[in-house]
C-alpha positions as CSV (number, residue, x, y, z in Angstrom):
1,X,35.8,0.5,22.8
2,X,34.0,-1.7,25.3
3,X,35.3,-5.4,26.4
4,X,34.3,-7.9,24.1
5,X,36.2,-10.0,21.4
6,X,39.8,-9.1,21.1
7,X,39.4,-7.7,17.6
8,X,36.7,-5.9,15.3
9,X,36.1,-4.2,13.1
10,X,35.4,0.1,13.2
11,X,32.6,-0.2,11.5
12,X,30.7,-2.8,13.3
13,X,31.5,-1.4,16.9
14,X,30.2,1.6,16.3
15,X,27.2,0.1,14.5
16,X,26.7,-2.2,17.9
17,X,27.3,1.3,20.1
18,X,24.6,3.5,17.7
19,X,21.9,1.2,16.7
20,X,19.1,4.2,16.5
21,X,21.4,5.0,13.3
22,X,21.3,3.3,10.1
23,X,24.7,1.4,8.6
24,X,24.4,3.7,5.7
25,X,24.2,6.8,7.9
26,X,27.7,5.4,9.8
27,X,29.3,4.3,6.3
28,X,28.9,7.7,5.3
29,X,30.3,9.2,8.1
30,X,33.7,6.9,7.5
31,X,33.5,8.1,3.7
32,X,33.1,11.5,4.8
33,X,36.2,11.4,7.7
34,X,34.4,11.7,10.5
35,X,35.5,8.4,12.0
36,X,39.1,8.5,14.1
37,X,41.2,6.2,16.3
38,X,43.6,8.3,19.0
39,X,43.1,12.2,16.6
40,X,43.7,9.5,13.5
41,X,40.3,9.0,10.4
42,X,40.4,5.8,9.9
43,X,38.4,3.4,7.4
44,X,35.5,1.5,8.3
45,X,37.5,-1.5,7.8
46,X,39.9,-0.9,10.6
47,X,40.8,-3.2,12.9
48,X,40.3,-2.1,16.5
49,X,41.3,-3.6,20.3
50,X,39.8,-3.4,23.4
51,X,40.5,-0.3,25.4
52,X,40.9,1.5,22.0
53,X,38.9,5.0,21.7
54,X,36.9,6.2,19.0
55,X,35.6,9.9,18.3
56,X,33.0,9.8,15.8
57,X,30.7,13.1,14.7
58,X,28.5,12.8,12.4
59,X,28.0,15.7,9.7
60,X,25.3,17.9,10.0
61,X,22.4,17.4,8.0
62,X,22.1,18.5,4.9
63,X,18.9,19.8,3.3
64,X,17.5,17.8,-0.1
65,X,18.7,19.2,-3.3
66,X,15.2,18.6,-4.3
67,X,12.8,21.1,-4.5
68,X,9.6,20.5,-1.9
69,X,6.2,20.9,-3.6
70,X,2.8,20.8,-1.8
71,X,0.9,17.9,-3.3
72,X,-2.0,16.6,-2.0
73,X,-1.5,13.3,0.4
74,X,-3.7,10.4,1.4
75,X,-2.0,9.5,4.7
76,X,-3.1,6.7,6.5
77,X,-0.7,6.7,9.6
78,X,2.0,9.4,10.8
79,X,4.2,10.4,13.8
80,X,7.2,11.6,14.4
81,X,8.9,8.5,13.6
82,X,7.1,7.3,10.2
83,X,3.9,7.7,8.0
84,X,2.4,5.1,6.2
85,X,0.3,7.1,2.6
86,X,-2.2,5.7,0.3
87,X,-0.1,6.8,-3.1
88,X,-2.7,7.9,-5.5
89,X,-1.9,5.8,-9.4
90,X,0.3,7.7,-11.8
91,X,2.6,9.0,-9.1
92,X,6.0,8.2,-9.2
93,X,7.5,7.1,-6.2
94,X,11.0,8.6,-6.8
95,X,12.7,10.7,-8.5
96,X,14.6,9.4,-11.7
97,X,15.6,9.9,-15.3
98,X,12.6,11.3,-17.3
99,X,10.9,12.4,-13.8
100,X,9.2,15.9,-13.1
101,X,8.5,16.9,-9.7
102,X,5.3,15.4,-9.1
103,X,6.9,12.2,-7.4
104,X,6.2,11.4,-4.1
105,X,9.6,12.6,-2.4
106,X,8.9,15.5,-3.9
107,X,5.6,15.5,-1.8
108,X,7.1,14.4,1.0
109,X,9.3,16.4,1.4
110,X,7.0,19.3,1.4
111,X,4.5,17.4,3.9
112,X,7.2,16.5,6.9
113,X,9.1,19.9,6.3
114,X,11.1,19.9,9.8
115,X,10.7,16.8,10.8
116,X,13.0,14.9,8.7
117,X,15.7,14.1,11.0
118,X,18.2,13.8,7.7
119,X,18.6,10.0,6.9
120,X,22.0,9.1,6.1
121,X,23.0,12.9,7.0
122,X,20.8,14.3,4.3
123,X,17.1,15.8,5.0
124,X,15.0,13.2,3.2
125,X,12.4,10.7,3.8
126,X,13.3,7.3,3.6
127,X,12.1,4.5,1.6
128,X,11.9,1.5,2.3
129,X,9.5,-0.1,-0.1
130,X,8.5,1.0,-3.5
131,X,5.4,1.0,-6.1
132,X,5.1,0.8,-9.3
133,X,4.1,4.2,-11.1
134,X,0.3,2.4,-12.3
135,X,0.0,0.8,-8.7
136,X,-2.2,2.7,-6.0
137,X,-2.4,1.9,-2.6
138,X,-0.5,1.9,0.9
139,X,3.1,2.7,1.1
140,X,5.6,3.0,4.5
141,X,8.2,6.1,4.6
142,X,10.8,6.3,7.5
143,X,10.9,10.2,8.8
144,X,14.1,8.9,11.3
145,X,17.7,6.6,10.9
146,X,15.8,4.6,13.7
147,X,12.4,3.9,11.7
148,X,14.8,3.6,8.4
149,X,16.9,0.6,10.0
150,X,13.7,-1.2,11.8
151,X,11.9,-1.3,8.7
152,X,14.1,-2.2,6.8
153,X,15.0,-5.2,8.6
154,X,11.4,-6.1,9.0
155,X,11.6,-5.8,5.2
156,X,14.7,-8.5,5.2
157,X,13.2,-10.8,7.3
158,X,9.6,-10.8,5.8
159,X,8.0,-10.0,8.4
160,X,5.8,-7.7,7.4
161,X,2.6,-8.0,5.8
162,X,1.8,-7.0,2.4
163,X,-1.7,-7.5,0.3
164,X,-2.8,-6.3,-2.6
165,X,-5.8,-6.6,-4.9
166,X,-5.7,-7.3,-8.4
167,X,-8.6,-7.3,-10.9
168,X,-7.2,-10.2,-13.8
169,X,-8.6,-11.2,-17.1
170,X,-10.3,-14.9,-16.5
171,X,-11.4,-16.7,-13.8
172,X,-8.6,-19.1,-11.9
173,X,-10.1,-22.9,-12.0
174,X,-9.1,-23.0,-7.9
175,X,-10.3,-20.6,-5.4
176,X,-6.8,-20.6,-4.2
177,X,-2.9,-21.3,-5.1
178,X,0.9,-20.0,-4.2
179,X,3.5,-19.6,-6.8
180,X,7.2,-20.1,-6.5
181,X,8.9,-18.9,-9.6
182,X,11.9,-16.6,-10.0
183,X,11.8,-13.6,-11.3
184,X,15.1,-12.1,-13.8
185,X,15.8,-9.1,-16.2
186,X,13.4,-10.3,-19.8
187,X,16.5,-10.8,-21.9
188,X,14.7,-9.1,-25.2
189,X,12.6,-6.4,-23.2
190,X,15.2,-5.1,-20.9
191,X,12.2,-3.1,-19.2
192,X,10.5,-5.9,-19.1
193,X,10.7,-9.0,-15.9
194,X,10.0,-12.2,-17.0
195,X,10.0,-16.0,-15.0
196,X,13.2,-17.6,-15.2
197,X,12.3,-21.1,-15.1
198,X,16.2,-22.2,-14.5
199,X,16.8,-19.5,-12.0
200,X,19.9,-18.0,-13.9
201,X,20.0,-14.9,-13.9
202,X,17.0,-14.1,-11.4
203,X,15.7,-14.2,-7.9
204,X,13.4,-16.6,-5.9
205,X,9.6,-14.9,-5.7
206,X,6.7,-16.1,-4.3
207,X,3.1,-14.8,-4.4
208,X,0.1,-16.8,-2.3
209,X,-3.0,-15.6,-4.3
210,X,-7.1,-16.3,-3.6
211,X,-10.0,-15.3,-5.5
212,X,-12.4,-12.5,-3.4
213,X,-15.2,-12.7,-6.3
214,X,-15.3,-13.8,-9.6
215,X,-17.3,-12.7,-12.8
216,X,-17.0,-15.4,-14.8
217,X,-15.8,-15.6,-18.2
218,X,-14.3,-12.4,-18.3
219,X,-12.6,-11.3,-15.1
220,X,-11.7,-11.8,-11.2
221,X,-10.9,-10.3,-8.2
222,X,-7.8,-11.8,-6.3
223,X,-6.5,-11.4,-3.0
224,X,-2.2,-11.8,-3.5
225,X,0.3,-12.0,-0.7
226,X,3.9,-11.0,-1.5
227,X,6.8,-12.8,0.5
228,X,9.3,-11.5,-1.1
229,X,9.5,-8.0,-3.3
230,X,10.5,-8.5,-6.8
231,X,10.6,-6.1,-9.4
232,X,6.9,-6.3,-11.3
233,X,6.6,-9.0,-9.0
234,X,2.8,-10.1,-8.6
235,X,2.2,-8.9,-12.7
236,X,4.9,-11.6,-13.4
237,X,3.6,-14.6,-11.3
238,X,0.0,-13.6,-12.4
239,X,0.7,-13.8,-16.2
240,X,2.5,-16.7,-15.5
241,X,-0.6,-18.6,-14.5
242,X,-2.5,-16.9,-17.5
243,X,-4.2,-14.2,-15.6
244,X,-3.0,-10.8,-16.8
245,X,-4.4,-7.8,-14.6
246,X,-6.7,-5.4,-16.6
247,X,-4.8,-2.5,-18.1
248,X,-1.4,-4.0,-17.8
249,X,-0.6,-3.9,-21.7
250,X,3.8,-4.5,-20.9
251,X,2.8,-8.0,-20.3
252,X,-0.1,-8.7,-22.6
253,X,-3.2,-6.7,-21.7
254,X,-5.7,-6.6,-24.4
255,X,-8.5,-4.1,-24.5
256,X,-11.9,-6.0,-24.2
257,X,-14.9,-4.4,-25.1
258,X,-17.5,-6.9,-23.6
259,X,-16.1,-5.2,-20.5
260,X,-18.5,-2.5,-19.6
261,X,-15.7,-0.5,-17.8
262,X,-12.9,-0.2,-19.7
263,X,-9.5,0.3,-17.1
264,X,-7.4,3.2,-17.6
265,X,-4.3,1.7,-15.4
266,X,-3.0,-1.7,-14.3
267,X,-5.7,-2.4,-12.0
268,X,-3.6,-3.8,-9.1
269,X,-3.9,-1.7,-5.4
270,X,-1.7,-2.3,-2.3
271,X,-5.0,-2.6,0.3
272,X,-3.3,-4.4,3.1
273,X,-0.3,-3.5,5.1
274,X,0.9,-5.0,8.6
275,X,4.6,-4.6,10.5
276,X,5.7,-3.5,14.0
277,X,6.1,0.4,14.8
278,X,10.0,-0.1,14.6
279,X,10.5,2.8,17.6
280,X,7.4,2.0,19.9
281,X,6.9,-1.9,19.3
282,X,3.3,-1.2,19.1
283,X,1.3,-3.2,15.8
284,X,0.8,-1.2,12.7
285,X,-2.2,-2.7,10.9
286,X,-3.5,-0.6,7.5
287,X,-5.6,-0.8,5.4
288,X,-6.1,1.7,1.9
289,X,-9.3,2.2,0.8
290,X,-9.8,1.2,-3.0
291,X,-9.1,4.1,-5.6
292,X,-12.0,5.4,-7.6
293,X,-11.2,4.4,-10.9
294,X,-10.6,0.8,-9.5
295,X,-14.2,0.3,-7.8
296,X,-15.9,1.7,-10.8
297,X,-14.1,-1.2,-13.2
298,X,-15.1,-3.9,-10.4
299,X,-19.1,-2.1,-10.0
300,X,-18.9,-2.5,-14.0
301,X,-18.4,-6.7,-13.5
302,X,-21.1,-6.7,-11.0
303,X,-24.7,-7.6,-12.2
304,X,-27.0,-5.0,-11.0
305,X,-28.9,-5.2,-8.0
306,X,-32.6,-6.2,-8.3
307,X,-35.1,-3.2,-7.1
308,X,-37.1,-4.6,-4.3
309,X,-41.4,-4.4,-4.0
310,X,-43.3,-2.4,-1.6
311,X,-43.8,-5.1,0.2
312,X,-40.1,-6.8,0.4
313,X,-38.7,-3.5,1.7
314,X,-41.7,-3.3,4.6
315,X,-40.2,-7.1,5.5
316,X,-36.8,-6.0,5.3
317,X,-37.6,-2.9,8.1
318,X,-39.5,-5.2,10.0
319,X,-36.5,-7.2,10.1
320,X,-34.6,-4.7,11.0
321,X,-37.0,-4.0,14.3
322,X,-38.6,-0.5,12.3
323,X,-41.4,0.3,13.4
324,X,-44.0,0.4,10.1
325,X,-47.3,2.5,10.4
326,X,-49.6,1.0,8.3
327,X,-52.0,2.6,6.4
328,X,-55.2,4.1,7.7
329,X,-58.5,3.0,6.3
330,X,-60.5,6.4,4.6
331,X,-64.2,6.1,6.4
332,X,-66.8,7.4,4.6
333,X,-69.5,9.2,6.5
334,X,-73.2,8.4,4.7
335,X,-75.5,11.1,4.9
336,X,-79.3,11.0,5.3
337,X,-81.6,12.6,3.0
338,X,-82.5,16.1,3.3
339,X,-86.2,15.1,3.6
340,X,-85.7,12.4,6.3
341,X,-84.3,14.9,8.6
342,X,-87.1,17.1,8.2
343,X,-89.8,14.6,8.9
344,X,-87.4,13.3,11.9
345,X,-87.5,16.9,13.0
346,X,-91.5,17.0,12.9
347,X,-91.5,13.7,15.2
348,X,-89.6,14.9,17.7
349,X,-91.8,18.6,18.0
């Protein structure tokens, strides 16, 4: 153990001498007995001294008990390090009671097949972030204990950035708002989040939110900014304001036929996502394009484009510096009378 304060603990010595490995990963080297003090395992609450020696190995990794199946990815970013993938809606994100193996560890595992590095001595990726089952869009894996850590802490410190669009019933009366509500467990609907307007039982949220285009009465297209990452999070502040996002019938989604489109999922897609490579410092900035089901609801809203006259679209090209040819005149060549020529013909002779 190097100089420093006269006592520590194990645990956080050796997380200050390993910081490319994750607590977790360290934890469960203690747990496992790989941590000892002079040939001694000791617990990751030991007290150590200056001048005292640790030996610490860590297991070797372990490959998934989960089976690896090929499924087709939307990836966005990836090195060796992390990938960032633009999870299609339906997937689950992972594994859990009631679950098949179409989740997207299941993918992933299967898509980075040797390079998982084994996060927290197990071969898996890591998450960091989650999405609902319904919700498309951009989500960051860790491939490393490095990447796993950094991300994580850019995930505790809010940091990073995180937008998604949501398609709601209504039009908001301000182009613009934030809301700062907490978020608990719905005490009747135990699947259910609710707002918890005394904050017992729940957790500070809040969600900045501005309208991209509206299609007044029925529907509009917002913009929402998460700061902090609540279960259900932007679904729960949204209702709260009266704006439920189309398709999301668990918290009060009603099917509206003066819709032309009628959506087939919760309409909500994470589009935007910003944070620092945490190995290489270097600015991650993302962006997932919207899913096919979503764009078809929004064309739906939209009123449809007028078809433009000849003679708009030959302004619009010479606008655009085209050259146009225009159109040549048909001449008509008159012809004499036979008898005329001949009589010309007698004139000349």
């Amino acid at each position: 153990m190097p100089a420093g304060p006269l006592r520590q603990r194990a645990d956080k010595v050796l997380a200050a001498a390993f910081p490319e490995h994750s607590r977790v990963a360290l934890q469960r080297a203690f747990d496992a007995g790989h941590v000892r003090l002079a040939g001694v395992v000791i617990s990751r609450d030991h007290t150590v001294h200056p001048g005292d020696f640790l030996e610490l190995d860590f297991p070797d990794v372990k490959p998934a008990e989960l089976r690896p199946v090929k499924i087709p990815l939307s990836v966005l970013f990836e090195d060796r390090h992390l990938l960032v993938v633009n999870k299609a809606a339906g997937m689950v994100v992972h594994p859990g009671a009631g679950t098949d193996e179409t989740t997207l560890v299941h993918a992933l595992l299967a898509h980075c097949r040797g390079t998982l590095s084994g996060i927290g001595g197990v071969e898996r990726p890591g998450i960091v972030h989650r999405l609902d089952r319904e919700t498309s869009g951009a989500i960051v894996v860790a491939k490393t204990d490095a990447a796993h850590r950094g991300l994580s802490e850019q995930f505790a410190q809010r940091t990073l950035v995180k937008e998604y669009l949501a398609l709601v019933h209504g039009v908001p009366p301000l182009l613009s708002g934030s809301i700062r509500k907490a978020i608990g467990r719905n005490v009747q609907h135990r699947h259910k989040m609710a707002v918890v307007e005394d904050d017992t039982g729940g957790r500070s949220a809040h969600t900045d939110w501005a309208v991209v285009e509206s299609f007044p009465p029925r529907a509009a297209l917002l913009r929402c900014t998460l700061h902090t990452g609540r279960t259900h999070q932007i679904r729960v502040h949204l209702k709260s304001i009266g704006h439920v996002i189309l398709g999301d019938s668990v918290y009060g989604w009603k099917p509206d036929v003066s819709l032309p489109v009628q959506p087939e999922r919760v309409l909500l897609h994470a589009e935007h996502l910003a944070f620092r490579h945490p190995v290489t410092n270097r600015e991650i900035d993302l962006r997932a394009p919207l899913p096919e089901d979503f764009a078809r609801v929004l064309a739906g809203l939209r009123p449809p484009v007028p078809k433009a006259s000849k003679a708009a679209k030959a302004r619009s090209a010479r606008k655009a510096g085209a050259r146009v040819t225009p159109r040549k005149k048909a001449v008509t060549k008159s012809r004499k009378p036979a008898k005329s020529r001949k009589a010309a013909q007698r004139r000349r002779t």
